[in-house]
MARRO-865402 format. One record per residue (C-alpha): x, y, z; residue number from 0; residue in one letter. Coordinates in steps of 0.25 Angstrom, whole numbers, plus 5000, padded with zeros to 4 digits. Layout:
(node (X Y Z) NUM a)
...
END
This chain:
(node (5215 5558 5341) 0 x)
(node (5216 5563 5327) 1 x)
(node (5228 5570 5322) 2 x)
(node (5228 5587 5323) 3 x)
(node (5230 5587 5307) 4 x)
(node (5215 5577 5303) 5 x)
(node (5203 5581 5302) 6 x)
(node (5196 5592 5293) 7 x)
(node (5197 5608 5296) 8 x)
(node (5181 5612 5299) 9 x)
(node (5175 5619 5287) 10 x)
(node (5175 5636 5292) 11 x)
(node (5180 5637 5304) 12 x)
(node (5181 5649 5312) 13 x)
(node (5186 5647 5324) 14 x)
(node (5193 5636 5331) 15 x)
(node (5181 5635 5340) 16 x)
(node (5173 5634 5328) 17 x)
(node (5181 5623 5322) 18 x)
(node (5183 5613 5337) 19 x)
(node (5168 5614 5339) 20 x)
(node (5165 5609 5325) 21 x)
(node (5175 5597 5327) 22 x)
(node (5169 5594 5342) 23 x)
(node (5154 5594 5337) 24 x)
(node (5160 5585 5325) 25 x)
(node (5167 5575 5335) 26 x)
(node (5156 5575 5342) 27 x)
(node (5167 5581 5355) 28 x)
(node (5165 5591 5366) 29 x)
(node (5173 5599 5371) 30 x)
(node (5175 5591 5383) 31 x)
(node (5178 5579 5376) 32 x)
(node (5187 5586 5367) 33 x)
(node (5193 5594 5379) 34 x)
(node (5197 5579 5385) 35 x)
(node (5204 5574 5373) 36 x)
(node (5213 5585 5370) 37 x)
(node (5217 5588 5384) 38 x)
(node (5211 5602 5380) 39 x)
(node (5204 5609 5393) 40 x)
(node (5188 5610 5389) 41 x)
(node (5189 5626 5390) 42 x)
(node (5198 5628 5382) 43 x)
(node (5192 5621 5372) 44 x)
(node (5178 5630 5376) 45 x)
(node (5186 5641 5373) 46 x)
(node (5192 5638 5359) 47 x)
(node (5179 5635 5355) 48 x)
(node (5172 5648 5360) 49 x)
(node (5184 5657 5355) 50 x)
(node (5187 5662 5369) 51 x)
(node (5202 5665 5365) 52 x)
(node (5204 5673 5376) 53 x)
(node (5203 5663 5386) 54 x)
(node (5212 5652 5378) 55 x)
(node (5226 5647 5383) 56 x)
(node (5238 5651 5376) 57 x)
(node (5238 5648 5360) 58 x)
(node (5248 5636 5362) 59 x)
(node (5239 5629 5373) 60 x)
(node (5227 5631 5361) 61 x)
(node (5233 5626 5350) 62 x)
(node (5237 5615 5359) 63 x)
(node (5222 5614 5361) 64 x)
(node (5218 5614 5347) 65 x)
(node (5228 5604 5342) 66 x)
(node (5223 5593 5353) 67 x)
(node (5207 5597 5346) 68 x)
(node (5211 5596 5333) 69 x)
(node (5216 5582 5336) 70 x)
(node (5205 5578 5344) 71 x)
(node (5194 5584 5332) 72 x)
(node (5201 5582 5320) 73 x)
(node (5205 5596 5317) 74 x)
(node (5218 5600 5311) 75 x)
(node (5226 5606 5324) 76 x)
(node (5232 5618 5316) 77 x)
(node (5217 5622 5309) 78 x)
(node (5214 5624 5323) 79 x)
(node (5225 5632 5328) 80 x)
(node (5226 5640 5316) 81 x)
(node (5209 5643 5319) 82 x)
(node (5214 5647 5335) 83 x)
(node (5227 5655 5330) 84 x)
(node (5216 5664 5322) 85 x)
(node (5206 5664 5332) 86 x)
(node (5214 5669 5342) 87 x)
(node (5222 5679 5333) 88 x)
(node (5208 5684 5330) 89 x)
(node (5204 5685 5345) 90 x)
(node (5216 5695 5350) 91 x)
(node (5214 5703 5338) 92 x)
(node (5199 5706 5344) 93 x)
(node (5206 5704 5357) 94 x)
(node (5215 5717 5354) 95 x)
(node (5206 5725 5346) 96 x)
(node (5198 5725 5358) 97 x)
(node (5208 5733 5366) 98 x)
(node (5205 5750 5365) 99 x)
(node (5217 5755 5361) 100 x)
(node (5221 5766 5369) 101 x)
(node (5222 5778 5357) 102 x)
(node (5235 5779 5362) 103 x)
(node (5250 5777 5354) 104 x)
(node (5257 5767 5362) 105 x)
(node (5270 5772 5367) 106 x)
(node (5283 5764 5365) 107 x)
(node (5289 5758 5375) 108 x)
(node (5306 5760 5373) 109 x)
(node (5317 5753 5381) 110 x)
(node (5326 5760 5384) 111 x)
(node (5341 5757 5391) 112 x)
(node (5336 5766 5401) 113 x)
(node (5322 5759 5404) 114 x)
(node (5330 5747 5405) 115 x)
(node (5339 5751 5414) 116 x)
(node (5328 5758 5423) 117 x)
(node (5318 5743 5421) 118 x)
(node (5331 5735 5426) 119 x)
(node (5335 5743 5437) 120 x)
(node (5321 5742 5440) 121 x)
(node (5320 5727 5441) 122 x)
(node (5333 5728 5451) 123 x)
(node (5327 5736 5459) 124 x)
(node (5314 5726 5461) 125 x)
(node (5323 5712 5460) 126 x)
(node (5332 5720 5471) 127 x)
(node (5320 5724 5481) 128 x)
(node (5315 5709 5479) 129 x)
(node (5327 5703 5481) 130 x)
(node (5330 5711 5495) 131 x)
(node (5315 5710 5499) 132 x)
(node (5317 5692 5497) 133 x)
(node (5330 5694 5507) 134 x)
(node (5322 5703 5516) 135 x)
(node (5311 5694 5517) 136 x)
(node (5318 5681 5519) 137 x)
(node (5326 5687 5530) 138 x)
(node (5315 5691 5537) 139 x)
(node (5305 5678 5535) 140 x)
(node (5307 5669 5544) 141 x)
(node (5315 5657 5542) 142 x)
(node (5311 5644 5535) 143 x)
(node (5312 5632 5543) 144 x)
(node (5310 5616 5538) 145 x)
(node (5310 5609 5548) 146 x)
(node (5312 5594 5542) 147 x)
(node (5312 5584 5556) 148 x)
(node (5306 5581 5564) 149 x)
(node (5292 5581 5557) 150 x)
(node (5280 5586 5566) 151 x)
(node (5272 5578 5575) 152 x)
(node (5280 5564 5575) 153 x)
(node (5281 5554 5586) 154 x)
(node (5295 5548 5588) 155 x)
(node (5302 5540 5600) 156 x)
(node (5315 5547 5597) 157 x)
(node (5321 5554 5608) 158 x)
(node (5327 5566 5598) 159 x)
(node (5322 5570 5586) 160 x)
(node (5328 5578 5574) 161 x)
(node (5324 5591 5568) 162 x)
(node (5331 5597 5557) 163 x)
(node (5327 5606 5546) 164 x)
(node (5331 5618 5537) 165 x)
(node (5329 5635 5539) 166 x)
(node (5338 5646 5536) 167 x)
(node (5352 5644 5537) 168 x)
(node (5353 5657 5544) 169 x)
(node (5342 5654 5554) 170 x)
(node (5343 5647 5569) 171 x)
(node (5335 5635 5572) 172 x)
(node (5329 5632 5586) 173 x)
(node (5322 5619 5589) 174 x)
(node (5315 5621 5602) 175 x)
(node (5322 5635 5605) 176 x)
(node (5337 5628 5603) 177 x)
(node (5344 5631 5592) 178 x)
(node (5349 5620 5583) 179 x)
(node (5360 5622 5572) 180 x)
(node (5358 5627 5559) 181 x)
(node (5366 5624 5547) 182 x)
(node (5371 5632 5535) 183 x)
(node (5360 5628 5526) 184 x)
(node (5350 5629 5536) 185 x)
(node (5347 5615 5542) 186 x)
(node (5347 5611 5556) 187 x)
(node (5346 5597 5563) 188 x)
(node (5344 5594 5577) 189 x)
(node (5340 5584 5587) 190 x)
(node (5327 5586 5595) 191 x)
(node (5326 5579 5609) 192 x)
(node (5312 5574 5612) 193 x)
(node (5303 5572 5624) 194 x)
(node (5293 5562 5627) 195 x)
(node (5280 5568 5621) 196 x)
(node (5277 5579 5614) 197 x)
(node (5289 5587 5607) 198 x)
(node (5288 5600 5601) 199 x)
(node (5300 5605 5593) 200 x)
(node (5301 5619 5588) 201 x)
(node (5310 5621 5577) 202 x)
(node (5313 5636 5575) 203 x)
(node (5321 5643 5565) 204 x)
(node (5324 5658 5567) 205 x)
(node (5332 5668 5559) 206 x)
(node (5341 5679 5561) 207 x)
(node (5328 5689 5560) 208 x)
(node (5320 5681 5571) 209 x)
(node (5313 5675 5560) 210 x)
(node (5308 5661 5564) 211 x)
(node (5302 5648 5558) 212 x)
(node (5295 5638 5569) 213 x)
(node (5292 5624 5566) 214 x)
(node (5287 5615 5577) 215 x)
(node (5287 5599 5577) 216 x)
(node (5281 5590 5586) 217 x)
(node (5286 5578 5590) 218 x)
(node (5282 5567 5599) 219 x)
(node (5290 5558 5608) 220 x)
(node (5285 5544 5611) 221 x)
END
C-alpha cells in the first residue's frame, strides 16, 4: 500500500467524490475492491462519491475513511480531507439556509438563581418519586429464587439429595411445603430424602407480602 503523502493531486477537482472516482477508473478499482482493501464499508464509499453528506458517519470516522483511500490510490490524505472539510461546510450552509426562519426575534433565555433553584428542586422531586416507586415495586415483586442443586431431571442411587440455593434474605424457603433455614445473606441448604421412582421437589420461596417464587425439580431414584 502506498504511503498517504504519494501520488499527484488530480488536475480541478471539485468534489472529493470527484477526485476518488478519477483515481478508481485510473487504477482500474471498484468500489468493492477498494471497499475491501481499506476495511471501508462499500456504502459509505457510494455515498462519498455521490455527495450524500447527510447520510455520512460522523467527520472522524470519514477522514478516517479518506486517509485509508488515499493510501490505497495514491492521493495525498490531507488534499482529500480538506476537499471533505469544504464539501460538508458547504452542505450545512445549504442545509440551514433551507430552514424558514420564523420572522420572529428569538427570545433570551436567562438563568437565573431563582430557575435554578426551581430546576433543582425539580429534579429531587422526580429522583425522589423514582427512588420510592424502585422500594415499592421490589416489595411487592415476588421474590428471586436460584435454585443451584439439584439440577432438573437427574437420575441418581443416592438415598438423599441436596438442595441449596439463594433468595431474599428476608424471604422463607419451603421445600415440599417444609420450611428450611434461611441465612443472613439469603442461602439455604438442605437435605432432600428420596423414594424409589419418581421424585418431585418443590422448592418455594415466599416473602413477607405472600409473594412467591416456585421452582420444581425432578429427580429419579434408581
Amino acid at each position: 500500500m502506498k504511503s498517504n503523502n504519494e501520488g499527484k493531486i488530480p488536475e480541478r477537482p471539485e468534489t472529493v467524490g470527484a477526485v476518488l472516482k478519477e483515481a478508481r477508473a485510473k487504477k482500474k478499482i471498484s468500489l468493492e475492491e477498494l471497499a475491501v482493501a481499506t476495511s471501508v464499508p462499500t456504502r459509505d464509499l457510494e455515498r462519498l462519491e455521490s455527495g450524500d453528506y447527510a447520510r455520512l458517519p460522523a467527520d472522524i470516522y470519514v477522514e478516517s475513511f479518506l486517509e485509508r483511500c488515499a493510501g490505497e490510490l495514491g492521493i495525498q490524505g490531507g488534499y482529500l480531507i480538506n476537499l471533505y472539510r469544504q464539501g460538508a461546510a458547504d452542505f450545512k450552509s445549504k442545509k440551514e439556509a433551507r430552514v424558514p426562519s420564523a420572522g420572529l426575534k428569538s427570545k433570551k433565555f436567562i438563568v437565573t438563581p431563582r430557575l435554578l433553584v426551581a430546576l433543582a428542586s425539580a429534579v429531587g422531586v422526580v429522583l425522589l418519586v423514582l427512588y420510592f416507586w424502585y422500594q415499592l415495586s421490589n416489595l411487592l415483586a415476588a421474590p428471586f429464587l436460584v435454585v443451584e442443586s439439584p439440577a432438573n431431571d437427574i437420575i441418581t442411587n443416592e438415598e438423599t439429595i441436596g438442595i441449596s440455593g439463594q433468595t431474599k434474605k428476608d424471604s422463607h424457603i419451603f421445600i415440599n411445603d417444609r420450611e428450611v433455614e434461611v441465612n443472613a445473606a439469603g442461602f439455604f441448604d438442605d437435605e432432600f430424602h428420596l423414594e424409589a421412582g419418581v421424585n418431585t421437589v418443590e422448592i418455594k420461596s415466599v416473602n413477607r407480602f405472600g409473594k412467591q417464587t416456585i421452582s420444581i425439580r425432578k429427580i429419579i431414584k434408581n
